[in-house]
C-alpha positions as CSV (number, residue, x, y, z in Angstrom):
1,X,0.0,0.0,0.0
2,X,1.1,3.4,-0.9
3,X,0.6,6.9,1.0
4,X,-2.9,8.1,0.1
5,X,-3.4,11.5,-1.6
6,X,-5.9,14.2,-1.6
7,X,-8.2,13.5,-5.1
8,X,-11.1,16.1,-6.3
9,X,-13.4,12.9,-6.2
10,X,-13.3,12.8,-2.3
11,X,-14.9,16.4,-2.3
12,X,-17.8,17.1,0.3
13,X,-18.2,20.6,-1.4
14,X,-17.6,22.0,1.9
15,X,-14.4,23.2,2.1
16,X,-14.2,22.9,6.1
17,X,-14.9,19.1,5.7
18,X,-12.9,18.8,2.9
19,X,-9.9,20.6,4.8
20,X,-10.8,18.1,8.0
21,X,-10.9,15.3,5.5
22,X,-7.2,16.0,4.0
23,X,-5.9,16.4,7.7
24,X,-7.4,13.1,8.7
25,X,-5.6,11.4,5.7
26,X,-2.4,13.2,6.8
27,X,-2.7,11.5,10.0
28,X,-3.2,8.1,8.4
29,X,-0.2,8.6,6.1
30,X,2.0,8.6,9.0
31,X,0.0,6.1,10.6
32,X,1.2,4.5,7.5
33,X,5.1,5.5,7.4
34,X,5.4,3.8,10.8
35,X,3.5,0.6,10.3
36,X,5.8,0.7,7.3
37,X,9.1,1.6,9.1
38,X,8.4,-0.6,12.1
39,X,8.5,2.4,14.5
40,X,8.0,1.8,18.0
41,X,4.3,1.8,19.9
42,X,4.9,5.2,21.0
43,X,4.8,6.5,17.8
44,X,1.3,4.6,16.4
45,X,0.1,5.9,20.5
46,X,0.9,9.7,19.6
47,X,-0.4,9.4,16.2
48,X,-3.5,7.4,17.4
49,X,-4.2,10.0,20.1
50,X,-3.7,12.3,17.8
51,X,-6.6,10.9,15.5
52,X,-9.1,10.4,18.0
53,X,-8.7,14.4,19.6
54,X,-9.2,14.8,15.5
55,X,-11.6,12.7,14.8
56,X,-13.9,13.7,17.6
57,X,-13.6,17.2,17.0
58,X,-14.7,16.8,13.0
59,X,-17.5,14.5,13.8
60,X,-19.0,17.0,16.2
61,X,-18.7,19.9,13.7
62,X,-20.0,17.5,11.2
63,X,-23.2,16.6,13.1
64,X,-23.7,19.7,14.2
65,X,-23.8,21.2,10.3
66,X,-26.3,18.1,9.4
67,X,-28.6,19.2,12.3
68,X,-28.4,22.9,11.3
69,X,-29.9,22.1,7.8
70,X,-32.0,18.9,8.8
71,X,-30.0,15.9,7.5
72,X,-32.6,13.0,8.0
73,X,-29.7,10.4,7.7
74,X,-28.1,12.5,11.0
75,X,-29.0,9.6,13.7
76,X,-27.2,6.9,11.1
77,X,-24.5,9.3,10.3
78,X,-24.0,9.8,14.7
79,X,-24.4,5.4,14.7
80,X,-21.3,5.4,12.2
81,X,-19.5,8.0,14.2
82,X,-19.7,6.5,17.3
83,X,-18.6,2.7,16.6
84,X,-15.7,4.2,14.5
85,X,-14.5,5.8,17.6
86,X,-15.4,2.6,19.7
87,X,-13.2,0.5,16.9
88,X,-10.1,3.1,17.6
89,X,-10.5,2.8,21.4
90,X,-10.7,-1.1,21.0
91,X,-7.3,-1.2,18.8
92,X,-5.8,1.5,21.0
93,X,-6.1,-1.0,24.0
94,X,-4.8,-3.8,22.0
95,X,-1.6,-2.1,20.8
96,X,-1.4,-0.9,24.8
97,X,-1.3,-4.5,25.8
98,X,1.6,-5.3,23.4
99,X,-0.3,-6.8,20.4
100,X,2.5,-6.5,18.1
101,X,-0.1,-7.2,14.8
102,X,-2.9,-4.8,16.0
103,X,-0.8,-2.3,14.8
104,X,-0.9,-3.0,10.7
105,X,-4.4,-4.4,11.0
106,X,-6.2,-1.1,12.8
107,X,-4.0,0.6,9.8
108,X,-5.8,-1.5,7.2
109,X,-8.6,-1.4,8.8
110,X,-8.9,2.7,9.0
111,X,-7.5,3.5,5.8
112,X,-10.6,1.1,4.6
113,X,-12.8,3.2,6.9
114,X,-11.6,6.0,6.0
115,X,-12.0,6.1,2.6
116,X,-15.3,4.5,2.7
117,X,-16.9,6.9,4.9
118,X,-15.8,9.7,2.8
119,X,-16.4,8.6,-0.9
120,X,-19.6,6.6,0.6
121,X,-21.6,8.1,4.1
122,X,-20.0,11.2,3.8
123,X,-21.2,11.8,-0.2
124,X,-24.5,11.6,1.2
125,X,-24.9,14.3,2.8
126,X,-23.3,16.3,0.2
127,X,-25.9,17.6,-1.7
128,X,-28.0,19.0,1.5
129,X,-24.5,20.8,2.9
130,X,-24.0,22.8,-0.6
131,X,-27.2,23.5,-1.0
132,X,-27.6,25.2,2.0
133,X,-26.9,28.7,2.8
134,X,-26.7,28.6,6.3
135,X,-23.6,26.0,6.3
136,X,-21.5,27.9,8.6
137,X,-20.7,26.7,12.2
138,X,-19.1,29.0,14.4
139,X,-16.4,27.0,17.1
């Protein structure tokens, strides 16, 4: 596998998502470079960390834009959130408790993730986000 890079085609047409998007695949890269390299746990730990402190903030400005406009898919879209960051929390124990494989596999499996959730869930919502006027979210 290769280091993934930004493509129009994984476009929200919201270029706060978008921008949270390319930052999330920046983490994975290096997730990547050490699963590659063979770095030590405390690398994949600061990285992991690193994703979920992400992660959580994204999805929260994510849902909070889908219940701004309406999004009737928001409850499934909060479901997906949720066990995604249950998944990193269950891998983030493993790699704690020395499972030396846990590693490349929670690589594999959030690159997968990932990309899904972007091209796929994410896509979804896409046409209620640009359509709407009232898109901004203030922090």
């Amino acid at each position: 596998m290769a280091l993934i890079k930004w493509r129009d085609s994984f476009s929200v047409g919201v270029p706060r998502f978008d921008d949270d998007h390319k930052i999330l695949l920046d983490i994975l890269n290096e997730m990547f470079i050490i699963v590659r390299d063979q770095k030590g746990i405390n690398y994949i730990t600061v990285e992991i960390n690193k994703l979920t402190q992400y992660t959580q903030e994204h999805f929260a400005n994510e849902e909070a834009a889908m219940e701004k406009i309406g999004y009737p898919a928001l409850d499934d879209h909060k479901t997906i959130h949720a066990k995604l960051l249950e998944n990193v929390h269950l891998f983030k124990e493993r790699i704690d408790n020395g499972d030396t494989q846990a590693t490349t596999t929670f690589y594999h499996f959030l690159r997968k993730w990932l990309l899904t959730h972007i091209v796929e869930v994410d896509m979804q919502y896409k046409p209620f986000l640009t359509d709407s006027e009232d898109m901004t979210i203030t922090d």
